[in-house]
C-alpha positions in Angstrom: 5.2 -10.1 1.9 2.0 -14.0 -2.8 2.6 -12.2 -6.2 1.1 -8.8 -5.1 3.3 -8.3 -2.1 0.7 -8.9 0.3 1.7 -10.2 3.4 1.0 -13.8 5.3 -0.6 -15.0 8.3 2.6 -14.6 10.4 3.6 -11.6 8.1 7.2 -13.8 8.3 10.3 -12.7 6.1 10.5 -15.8 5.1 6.7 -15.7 3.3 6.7 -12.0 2.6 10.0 -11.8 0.8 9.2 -14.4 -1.5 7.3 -12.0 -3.8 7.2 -14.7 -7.0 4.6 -15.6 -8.7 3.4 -16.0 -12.4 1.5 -13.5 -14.1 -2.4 -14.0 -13.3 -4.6 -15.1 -16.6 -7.0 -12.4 -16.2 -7.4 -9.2 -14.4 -8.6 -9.4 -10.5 -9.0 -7.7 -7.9 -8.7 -9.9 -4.0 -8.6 -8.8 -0.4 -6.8 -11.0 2.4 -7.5 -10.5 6.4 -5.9 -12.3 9.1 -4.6 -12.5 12.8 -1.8 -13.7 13.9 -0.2 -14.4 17.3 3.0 -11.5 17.2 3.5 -9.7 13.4 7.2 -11.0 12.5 9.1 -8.8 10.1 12.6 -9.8 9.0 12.9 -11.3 12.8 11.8 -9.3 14.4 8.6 -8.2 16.9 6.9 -5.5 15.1 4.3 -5.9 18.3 6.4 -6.4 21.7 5.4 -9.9 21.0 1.7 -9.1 21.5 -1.0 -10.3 18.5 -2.0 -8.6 15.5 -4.7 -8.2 13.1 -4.0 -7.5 9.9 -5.3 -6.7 6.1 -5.3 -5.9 2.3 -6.5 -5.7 -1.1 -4.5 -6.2 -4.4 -5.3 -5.3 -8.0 -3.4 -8.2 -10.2 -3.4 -7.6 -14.3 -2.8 -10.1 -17.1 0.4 -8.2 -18.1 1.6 -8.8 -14.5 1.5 -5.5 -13.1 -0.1 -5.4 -9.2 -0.4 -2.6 -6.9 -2.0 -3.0 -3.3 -2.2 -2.0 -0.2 -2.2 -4.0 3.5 -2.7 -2.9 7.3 -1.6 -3.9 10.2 -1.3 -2.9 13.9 1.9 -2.6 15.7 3.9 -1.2 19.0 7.3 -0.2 19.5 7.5 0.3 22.5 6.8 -0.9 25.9 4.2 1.7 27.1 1.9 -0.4 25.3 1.1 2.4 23.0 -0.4 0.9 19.7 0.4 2.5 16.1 -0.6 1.3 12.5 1.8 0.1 9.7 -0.2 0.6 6.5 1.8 -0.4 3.5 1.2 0.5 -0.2 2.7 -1.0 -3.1 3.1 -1.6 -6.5 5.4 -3.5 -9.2 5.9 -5.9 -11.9 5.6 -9.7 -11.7 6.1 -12.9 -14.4 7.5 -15.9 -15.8 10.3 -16.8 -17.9 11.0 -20.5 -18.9 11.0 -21.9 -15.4 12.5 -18.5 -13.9 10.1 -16.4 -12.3 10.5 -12.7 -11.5 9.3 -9.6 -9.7 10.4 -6.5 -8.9 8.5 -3.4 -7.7 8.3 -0.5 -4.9 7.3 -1.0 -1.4 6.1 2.0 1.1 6.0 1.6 4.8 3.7 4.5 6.3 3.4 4.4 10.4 1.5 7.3 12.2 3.0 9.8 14.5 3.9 7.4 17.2 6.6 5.3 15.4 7.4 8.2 13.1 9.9 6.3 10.9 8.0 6.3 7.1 10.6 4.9 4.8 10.1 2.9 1.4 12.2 0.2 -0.4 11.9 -1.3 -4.0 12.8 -4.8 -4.2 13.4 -7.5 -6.5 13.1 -11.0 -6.9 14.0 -14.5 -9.1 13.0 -18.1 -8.6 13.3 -21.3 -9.3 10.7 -24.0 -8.5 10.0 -23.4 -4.8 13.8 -21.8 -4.2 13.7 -18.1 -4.2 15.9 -14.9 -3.5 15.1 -11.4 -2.9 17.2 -7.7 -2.4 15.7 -5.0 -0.7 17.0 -1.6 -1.0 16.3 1.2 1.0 14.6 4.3 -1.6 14.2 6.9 1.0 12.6 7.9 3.8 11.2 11.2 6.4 13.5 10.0 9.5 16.5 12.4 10.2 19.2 10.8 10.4 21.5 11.1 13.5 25.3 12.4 12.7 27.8 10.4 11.0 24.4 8.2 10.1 23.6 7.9 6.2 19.9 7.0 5.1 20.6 7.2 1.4 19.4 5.5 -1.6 20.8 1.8 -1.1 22.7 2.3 2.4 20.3 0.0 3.8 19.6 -3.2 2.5 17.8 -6.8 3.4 19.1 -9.8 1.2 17.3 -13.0 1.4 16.7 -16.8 0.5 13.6 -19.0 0.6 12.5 -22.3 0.2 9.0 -24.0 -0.1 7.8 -27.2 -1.3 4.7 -29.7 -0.3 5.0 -32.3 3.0 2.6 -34.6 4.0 -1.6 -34.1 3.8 -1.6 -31.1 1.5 0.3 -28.9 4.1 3.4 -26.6 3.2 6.8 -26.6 4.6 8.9 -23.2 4.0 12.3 -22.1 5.1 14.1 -18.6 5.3 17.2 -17.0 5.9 18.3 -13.5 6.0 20.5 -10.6 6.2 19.7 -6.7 7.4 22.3 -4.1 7.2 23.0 -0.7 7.3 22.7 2.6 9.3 18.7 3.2 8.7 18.3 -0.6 9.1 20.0 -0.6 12.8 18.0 2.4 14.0 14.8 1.2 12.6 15.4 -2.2 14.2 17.0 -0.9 17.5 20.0 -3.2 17.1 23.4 -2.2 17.3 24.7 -3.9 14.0 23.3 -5.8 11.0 21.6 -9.2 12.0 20.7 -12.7 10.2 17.1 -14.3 10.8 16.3 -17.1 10.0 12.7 -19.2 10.0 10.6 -22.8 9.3 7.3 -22.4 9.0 4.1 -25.2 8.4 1.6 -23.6 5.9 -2.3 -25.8 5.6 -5.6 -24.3 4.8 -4.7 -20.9 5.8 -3.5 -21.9 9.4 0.2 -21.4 10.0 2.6 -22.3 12.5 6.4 -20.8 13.1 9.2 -20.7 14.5 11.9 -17.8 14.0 14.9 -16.3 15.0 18.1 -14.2 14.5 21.8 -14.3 15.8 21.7 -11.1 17.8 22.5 -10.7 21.4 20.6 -9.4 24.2 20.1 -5.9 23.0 18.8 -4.8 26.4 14.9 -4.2 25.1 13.1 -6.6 27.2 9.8 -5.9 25.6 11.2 -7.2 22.2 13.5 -10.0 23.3 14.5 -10.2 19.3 17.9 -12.3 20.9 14.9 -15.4 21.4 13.6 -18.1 19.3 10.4 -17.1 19.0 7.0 -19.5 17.8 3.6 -17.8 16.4 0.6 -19.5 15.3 -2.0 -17.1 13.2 -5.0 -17.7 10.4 -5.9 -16.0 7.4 -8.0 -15.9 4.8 -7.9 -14.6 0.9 -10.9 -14.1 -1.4 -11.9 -12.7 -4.7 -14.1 -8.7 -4.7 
């Protein structure tokens, strides 16, 4: 998911986990829309590799508390059957020295058809444009299967990013991470826990990228997650 969590163009683990940022000046209130050719998420197709359009709003204060919200459409499966991810959020955001931090809660809500509501809190330090995040799983309304464990912390998403400035005002940023546990396999659909990695171009809200992760062929043609995949998208931000 910028300092309120929201999430990019691309919706790309390697944007949306870097969740530093300083602590605004003043109070405000800002809304973001955008499309994007397939919704990444930690490597993954959230869409069957089909495009999505996606939205939010943030509340940001001076003391660097932020809470929001942020929509998006998705599929997991290949019946083309379409369900919603709406995600709600709030946490704690700032700046010491040149060390900036964040930390917070994160709840993913889906409807009936992906049925798989969980929530994580997070938290985050950087330096300059390096940055690294830990997500632990809080809870969540899936049953677990037997000998499966959905506990506090039994899942968890570690990650590393990097951005910094290239040529004509355009963005360069790089990502690599690690998903793990029992919720995090079933959730995903993969048989163990995975690295992705990504490098994505970043200029006037048009992005480009290119992602991937080291699993094998899991036998779900409709995500092919085992490919390199590329997705262009646009978005917008602006002030209510």
């Amino acid at each position: 998911m910028n300092s309120s969590m929201k999430k990019t163009v691309l919706a790309l683990a390697l944007t949306s986990a870097t969740l530093i940022a300083s602590a605004p000046s003043y109070a405000e209130v800002t809304a973001n829309a955008s499309v994007t050719s397939n919704y990444i998420w930690r490597g993954l197709t959230q869409t069957t590799n089909d495009a999505a359009v996606q939205g939010g709003i943030d509340y940001a204060d001076e003391s660097g508390f932020y809470v929001g919200t942020w929509v998006s459409n998705v599929n997991y499966g290949a019946d083309d059957v379409y369900s919603y991810e709406h995600d709600m959020y709030f946490g704690f955001s700032g700046e010491s020295g040149d060390i900036t931090y964040d930390v917070g809660y994160l709840y993913y809500n889906y409807d009936s058809e992906a049925n798989f509501d969980f929530a994580e809190v997070y938290g985050s330090v950087g330096y300059g444009g390096l940055s690294a995040t830990l997500s632990l799983l809080a809870h969540t309304e899936a049953d677990e299967g037997e000998g499966r464990d959905y506990g506090f912390a039994q899942a968890s998403y570690i990650s590393v990013d990097y951005g910094m400035p290239v040529l004509n005002g355009a963005e360069l940023g790089l990502h690599v991470g690690y998903h793990q546990g029992d919720f995090a396999e079933d959730f995903n659909g993969v048989p163990d826990g995975y690295a992705d990695w990504g490098v994505s171009i970043a200029k006037d809200g048009f992005s480009f990228a290119v992602t991937g992760t080291d699993l094998d062929d899991t036998g779900a043609d409709a995500y092919d997650n085992d490919s390199i995949k590329f997705s262009v998208g646009y978005g917008v931000d602006f002030e209510l």
